[in-house]
C-alpha positions as CSV (number, residue, x, y, z in Angstrom):
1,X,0.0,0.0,0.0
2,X,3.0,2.2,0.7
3,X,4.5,1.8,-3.0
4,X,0.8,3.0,-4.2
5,X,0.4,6.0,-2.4
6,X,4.1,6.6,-3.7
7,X,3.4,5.9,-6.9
8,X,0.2,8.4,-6.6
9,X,2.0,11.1,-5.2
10,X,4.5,11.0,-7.9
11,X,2.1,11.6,-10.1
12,X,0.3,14.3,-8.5
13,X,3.4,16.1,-8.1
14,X,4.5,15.7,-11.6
15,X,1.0,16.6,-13.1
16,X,0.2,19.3,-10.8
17,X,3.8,20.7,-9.5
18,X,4.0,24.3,-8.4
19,X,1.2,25.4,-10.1
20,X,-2.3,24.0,-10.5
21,X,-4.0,26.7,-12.1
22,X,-1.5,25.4,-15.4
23,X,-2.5,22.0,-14.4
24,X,-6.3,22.8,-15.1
25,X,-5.6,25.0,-18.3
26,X,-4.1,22.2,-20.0
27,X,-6.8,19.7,-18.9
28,X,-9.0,22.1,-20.2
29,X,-7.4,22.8,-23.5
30,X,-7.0,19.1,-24.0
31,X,-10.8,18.4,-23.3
32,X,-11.7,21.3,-25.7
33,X,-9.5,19.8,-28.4
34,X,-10.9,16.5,-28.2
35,X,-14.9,17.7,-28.5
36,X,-14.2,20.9,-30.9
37,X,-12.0,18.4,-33.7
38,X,-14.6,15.7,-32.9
39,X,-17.5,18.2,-33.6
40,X,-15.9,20.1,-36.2
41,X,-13.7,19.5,-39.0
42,X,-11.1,22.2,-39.0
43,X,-8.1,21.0,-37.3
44,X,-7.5,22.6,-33.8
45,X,-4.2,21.3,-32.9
46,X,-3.0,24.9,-32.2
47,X,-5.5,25.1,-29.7
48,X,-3.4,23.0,-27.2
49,X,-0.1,25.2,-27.8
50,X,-2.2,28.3,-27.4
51,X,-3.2,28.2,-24.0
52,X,0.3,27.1,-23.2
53,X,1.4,30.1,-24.5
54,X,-0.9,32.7,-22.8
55,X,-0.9,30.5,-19.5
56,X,2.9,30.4,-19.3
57,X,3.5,34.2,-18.8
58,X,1.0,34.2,-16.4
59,X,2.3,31.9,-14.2
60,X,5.5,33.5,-14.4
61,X,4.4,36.5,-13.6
62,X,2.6,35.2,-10.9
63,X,5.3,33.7,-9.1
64,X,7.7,36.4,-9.7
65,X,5.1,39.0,-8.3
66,X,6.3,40.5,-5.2
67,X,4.5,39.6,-2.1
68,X,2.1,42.2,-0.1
């Protein structure tokens, strides 16, 4: 049981990390991808690569923003 919660909090710290908010935009992003391209047929394989793009400076800034 010891190796399992292990193994899970591996994972959780490798999916999630210092951030969840980027965690959730990608989950997002990935679930939109799938039911837009499955409902449409213009590809949307920028749309993953987009939100990494506009949710990346935000973290950073985030993290980089002093405290009050």
């Amino acid at each position: 049981m010891q190796q399992l919660k292990a193994f899970g909090a591996f994972w959780y710290d490798f999916v999630i990390g210092d951030d969840w908010r980027i965690a959730l935009g990608v989950a997002i992003a990935l679930t939109a991808t799938f039911f837009l391209a499955r409902a449409t047929t213009i590809p949307l394989w920028w749309l993953l690569p987009a939100v990494v793009i506009v949710a990346l400076p935000l973290s950073i800034r985030r993290a980089i923003r002093p405290s009050r």
